[in-house]
C-alpha positions in Angstrom: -15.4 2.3 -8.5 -12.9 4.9 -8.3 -13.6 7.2 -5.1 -12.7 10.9 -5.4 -10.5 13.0 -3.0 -13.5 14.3 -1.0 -15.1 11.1 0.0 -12.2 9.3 0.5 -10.8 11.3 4.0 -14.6 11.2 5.1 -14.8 7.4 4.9 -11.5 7.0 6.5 -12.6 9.7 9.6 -12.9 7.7 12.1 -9.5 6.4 11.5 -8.0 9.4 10.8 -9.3 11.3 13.8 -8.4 8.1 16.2 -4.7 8.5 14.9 -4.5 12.3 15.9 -6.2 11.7 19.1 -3.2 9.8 19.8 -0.5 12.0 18.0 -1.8 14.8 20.2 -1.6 12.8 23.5 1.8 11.5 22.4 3.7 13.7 24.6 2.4 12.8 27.8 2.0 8.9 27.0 5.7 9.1 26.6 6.0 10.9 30.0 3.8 8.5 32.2 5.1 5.3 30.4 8.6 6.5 32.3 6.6 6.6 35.5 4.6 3.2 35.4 6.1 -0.2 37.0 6.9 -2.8 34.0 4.3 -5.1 33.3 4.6 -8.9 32.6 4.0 -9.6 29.0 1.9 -11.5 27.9 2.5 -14.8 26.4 2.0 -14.8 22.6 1.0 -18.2 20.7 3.7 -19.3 18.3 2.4 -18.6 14.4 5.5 -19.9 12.9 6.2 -23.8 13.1 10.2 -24.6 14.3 11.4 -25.6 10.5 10.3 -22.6 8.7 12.1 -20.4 12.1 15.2 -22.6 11.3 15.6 -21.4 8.2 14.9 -17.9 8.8 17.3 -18.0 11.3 19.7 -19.1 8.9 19.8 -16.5 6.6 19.2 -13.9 8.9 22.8 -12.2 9.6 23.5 -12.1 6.0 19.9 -10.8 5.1 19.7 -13.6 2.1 17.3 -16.3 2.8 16.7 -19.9 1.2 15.0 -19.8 -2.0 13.5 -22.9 -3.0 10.6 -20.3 -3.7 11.7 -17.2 -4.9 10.8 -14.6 -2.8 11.9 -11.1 -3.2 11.0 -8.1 -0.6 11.2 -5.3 -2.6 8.9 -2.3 -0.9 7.4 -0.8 1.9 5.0 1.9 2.9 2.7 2.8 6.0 0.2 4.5 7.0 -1.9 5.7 10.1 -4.0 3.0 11.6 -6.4 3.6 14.8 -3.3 2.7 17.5 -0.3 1.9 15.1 1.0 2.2 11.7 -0.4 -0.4 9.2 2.7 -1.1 7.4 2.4 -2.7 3.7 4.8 -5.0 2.4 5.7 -5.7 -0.8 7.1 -9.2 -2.3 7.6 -10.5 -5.9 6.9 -14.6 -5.9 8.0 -16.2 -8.7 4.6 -18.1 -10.6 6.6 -21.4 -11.0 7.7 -21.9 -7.7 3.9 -21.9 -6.1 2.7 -25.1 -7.8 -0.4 -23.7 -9.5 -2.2 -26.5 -10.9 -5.9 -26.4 -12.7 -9.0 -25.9 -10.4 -11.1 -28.9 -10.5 -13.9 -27.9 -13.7 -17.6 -27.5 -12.5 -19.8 -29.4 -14.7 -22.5 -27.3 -17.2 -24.8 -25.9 -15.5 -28.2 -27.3 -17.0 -31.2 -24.7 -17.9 -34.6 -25.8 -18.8 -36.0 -22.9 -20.9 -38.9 -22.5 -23.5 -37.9 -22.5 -27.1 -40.4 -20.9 -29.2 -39.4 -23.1 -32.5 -40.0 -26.7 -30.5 -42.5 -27.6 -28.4 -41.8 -27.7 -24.5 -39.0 -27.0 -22.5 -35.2 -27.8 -23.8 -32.3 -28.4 -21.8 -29.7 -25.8 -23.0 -26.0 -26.1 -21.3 -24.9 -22.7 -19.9 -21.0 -22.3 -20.7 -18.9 -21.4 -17.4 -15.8 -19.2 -17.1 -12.5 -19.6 -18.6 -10.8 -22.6 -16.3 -8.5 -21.2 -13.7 -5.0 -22.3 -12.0 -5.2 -22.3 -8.2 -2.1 -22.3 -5.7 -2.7 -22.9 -2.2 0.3 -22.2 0.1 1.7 -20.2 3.4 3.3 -17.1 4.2 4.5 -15.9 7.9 5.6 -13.3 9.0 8.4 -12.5 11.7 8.6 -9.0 12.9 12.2 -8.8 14.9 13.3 -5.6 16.6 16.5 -4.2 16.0 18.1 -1.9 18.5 21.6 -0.8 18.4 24.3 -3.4 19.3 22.0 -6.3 19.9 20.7 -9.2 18.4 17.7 -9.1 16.8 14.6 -10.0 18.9 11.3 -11.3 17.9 8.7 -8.9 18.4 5.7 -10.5 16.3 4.7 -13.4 14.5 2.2 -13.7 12.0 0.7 -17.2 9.7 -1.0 -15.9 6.6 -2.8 -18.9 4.9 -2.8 -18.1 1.6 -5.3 -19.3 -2.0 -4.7 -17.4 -5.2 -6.3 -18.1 -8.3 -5.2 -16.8 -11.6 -6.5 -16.9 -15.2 -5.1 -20.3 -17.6 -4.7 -18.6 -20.3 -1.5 -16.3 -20.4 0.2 -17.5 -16.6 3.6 -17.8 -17.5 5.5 -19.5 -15.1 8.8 -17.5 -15.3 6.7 -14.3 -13.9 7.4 -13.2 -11.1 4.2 -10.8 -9.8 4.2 -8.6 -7.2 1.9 -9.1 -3.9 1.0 -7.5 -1.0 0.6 -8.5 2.7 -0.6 -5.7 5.8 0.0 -5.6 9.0 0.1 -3.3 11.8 3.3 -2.3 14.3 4.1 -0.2 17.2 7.0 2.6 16.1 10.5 1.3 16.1 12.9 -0.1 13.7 12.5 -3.6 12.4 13.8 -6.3 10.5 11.0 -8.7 8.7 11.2 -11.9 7.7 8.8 -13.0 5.1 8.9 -16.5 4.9 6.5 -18.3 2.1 6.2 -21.8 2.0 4.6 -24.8 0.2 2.1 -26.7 2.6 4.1 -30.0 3.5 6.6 -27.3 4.0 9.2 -28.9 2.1 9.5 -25.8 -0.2 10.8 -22.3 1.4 11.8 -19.0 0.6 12.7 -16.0 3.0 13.2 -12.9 2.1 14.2 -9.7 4.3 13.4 -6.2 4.9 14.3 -3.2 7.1 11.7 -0.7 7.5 11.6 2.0 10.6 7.8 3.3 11.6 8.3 7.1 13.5 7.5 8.0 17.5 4.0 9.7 17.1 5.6 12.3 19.9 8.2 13.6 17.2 4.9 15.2 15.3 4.2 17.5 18.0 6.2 20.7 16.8 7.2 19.2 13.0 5.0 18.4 9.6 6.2 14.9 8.0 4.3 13.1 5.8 3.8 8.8 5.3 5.6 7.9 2.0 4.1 9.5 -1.0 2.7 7.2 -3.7 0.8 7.2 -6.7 -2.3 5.4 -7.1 -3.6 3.4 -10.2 -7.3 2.0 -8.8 -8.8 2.6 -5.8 -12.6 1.2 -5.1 -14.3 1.1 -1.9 -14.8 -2.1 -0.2 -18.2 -3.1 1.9 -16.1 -3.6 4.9 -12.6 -3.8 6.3 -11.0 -7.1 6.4 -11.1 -8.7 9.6 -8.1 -10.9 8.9 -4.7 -10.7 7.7 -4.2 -11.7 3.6 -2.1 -12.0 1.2 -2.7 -10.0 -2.3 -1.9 -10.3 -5.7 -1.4 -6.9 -7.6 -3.0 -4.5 -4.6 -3.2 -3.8 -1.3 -6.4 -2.8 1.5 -6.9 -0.3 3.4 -9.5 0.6 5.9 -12.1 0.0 3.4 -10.1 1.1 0.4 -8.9 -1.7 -1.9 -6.2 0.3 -3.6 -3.8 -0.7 -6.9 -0.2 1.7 -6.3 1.5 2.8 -9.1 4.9 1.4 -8.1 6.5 2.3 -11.5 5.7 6.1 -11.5 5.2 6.1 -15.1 2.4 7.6 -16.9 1.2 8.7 -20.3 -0.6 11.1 -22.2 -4.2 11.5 -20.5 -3.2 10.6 -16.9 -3.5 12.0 -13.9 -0.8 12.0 -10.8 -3.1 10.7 -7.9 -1.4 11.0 -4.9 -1.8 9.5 -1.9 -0.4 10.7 1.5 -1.3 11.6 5.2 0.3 14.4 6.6 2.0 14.7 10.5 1.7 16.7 12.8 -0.9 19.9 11.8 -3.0 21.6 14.7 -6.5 22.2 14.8 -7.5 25.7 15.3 -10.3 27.4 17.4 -12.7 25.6 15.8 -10.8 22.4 16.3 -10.5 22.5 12.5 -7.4 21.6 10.4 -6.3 24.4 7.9 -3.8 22.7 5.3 -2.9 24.1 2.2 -0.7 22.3 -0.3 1.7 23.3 -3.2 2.1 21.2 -6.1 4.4 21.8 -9.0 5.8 19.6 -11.7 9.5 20.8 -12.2 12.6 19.0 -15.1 15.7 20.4 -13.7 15.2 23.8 -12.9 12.6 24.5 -15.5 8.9 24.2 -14.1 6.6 22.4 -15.7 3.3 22.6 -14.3 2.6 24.3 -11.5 -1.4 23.9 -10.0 -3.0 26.3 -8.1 -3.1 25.8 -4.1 -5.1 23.4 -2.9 -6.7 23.3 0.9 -7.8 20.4 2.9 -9.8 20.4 6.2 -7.9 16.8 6.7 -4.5 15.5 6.8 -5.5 12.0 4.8 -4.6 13.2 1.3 -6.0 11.9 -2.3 -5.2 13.8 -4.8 -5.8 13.9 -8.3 -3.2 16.4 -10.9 -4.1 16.4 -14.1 -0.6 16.3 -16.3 -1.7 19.3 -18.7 0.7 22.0 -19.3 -0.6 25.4 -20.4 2.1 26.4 -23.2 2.7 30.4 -24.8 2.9 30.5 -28.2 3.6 33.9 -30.2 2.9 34.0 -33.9 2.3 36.5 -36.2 -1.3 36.6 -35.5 -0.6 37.4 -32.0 -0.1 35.4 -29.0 -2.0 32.4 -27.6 -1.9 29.9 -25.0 -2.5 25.9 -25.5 -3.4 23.0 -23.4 -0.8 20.1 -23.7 0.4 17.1 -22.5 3.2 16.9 -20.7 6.1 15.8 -22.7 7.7 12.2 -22.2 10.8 12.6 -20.2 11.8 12.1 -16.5 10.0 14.3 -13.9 9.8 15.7 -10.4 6.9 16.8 -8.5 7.9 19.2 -5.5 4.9 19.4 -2.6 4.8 22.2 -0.4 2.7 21.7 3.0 2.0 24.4 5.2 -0.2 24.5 7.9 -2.0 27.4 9.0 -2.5 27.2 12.1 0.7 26.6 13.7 2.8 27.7 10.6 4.9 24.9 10.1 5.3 23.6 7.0 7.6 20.9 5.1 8.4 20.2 1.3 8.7 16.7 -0.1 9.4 16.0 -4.1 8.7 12.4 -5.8 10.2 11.6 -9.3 8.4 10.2 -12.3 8.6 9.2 -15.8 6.8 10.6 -18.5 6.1 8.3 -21.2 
């Protein structure tokens, strides 16, 4: 089920409102963290057994890990969560190196139903689904600090028991496909360690990534947005997850279960849905947000498409831009306009935020492909 721009920033409220709750008291957390006495920290269980910590440690000062699984980090993204950011993290694992191997088949499952040509009941066997390939393995996780001219220190560790299943017909086992793992950090630059391995843990592969979330207190007097993304599916789950998993092909969200569009490329008929929360507005009298948003489609210098405003009483943004083009076109019967397309070709659409209340604003531009 896809879930349109309006119901999408009212599920995620209670989120959202959380997050600004803390933004706005950001300033004066800061102050009185100065003030208070240190406090012992706590002692966090180890997720991470000693040989798979070995061999991150190994390829850590280089930043290129074992791979008797092939593991590449390749992308990141956050986005507010209720007292952090929920950072996403993207890997491709190489199908060959997981050790899929059949499910175990369920027998027929035997109906007894009437058959009006013979007499009585017959047993009929109901077929079951195509068979599937199953990998069971582990991922963890090992969030490490990095400050400037230190070692980096282990901040977080993190075991994600992992099952995929995946469809027999078609796996190819030279693939490499792309999944997704969430989890949420304070603000501060880190190195991560993603370390998957097979269950005996003779098999590993550890891959690396730098990523920086921002100091909520820098929003105070400044718009920024998370990273802008585009957005293939997006269907509403029952319920958030309750644990950390791993993901083939998509990543959760609150209770969004959403499918990016990490290539950027589109065709004729799409739309550009955006995906975005924006920093540091200010609610007005009415403690209300006033937000308008720009959005133009521009090749070069020449504009493309260019929508009219749009405004938004919330700073969780899902938006939908249909990739139509409104063409002149002067004949000898007089001039006309025409709905197109947009033409295949390499893109860039600008954003301009402003809020109207405080009267900041910012501009932010993603590039796309036009197929």
């Amino acid at each position: 089920m896809r879930v349109s721009k309006i119901i999408v920033p009212v599920l995620l409220f209670a989120t959202v409102f959380s997050l600004v709750m803390v933004l706005n008291a950001a300033g004066q957390s800061t102050q009185n963290k100065a003030k208070q006495k240190p406090e012992a920290k706590a002692q966090e269980r180890i997720a991470i057994p000693p040989e798979v910590k070995a061999v991150i440690q190994e390829g850590m000062a280089s930043r290129q890990g074992r791979q008797d699984i092939s593991i590449d980090p390749f992308h990141f993204l956050f986005l507010p969560a209720r007292e952090n950011f929920h950072g996403i993290y993207f890997m491709k694992i190489k199908n060959g190196d997981l050790d899929f191997a059949p499910v175990a088949a369920e027998a027929p499952i035997i109906e007894k139903k009437e058959v009006p040509v013979k007499k009585g009941p017959q047993e009929i066997a109901v077929p079951q689904e195509a068979p599937n390939l199953q990998a069971r393995f582990n991922v963890f996780l090992q969030f490490n600090r990095l400050e400037e001219g230190a070692e980096p220190q282990v901040a977080k560790e993190v075991w994600v028991p992992a099952t995929i299943q995946v469809p027999e017909a078609g796996f190819d086992s030279e693939k490499a496909e792309i999944y997704t793992v969430g989890y949420p950090m304070p603000a501060g630059r880190y190195l991560l360690a993603l370390a998957v391995a097979s269950l005996d843990l003779q098999k590993i592969g550890v891959g690396y990534i730098e990523f920086s979330l921002p100091d909520p207190a820098q929003f105070t007097k400044a718009l920024e947005t998370t990273p802008i993304f585009f957005i293939k599916e997006l269907e509403q789950m029952d319920a958030p997850e309750t644990h950390t998993a791993l993901h083939k092909g998509y990543f959760t969200y609150s209770i969004l279960k959403v499918v990016p569009n990490l290539e950027k490329a589109f065709g004729a008929g799409d739309n550009l849905d955006i995906f975005f929360f924006i920093f540091g507005p200010q609610p007005n009298a009415q403690q209300q947000y006033e937000i308008e948003v720009e959005y133009e489609v521009k090749q070069g210098e020449e504009m493309g498409i260019r929508w009219s405003p749009q405004t938004y009483n919330n700073p969780l943004v899902s938006q939908p831009l249909p990739l139509k083009q409104t063409v002149n076109i002067k004949s000898e019967e007089g001039d006309r306009t025409e709905t197109r397309d947009l033409p295949p070709g390499n893109y860039t659409l600008v954003i301009n935020i402003l809020d109207k209340t405080s009267g900041n604003s910012v501009s932010k531009s993603v590039d796309f492909e036009m197929k």
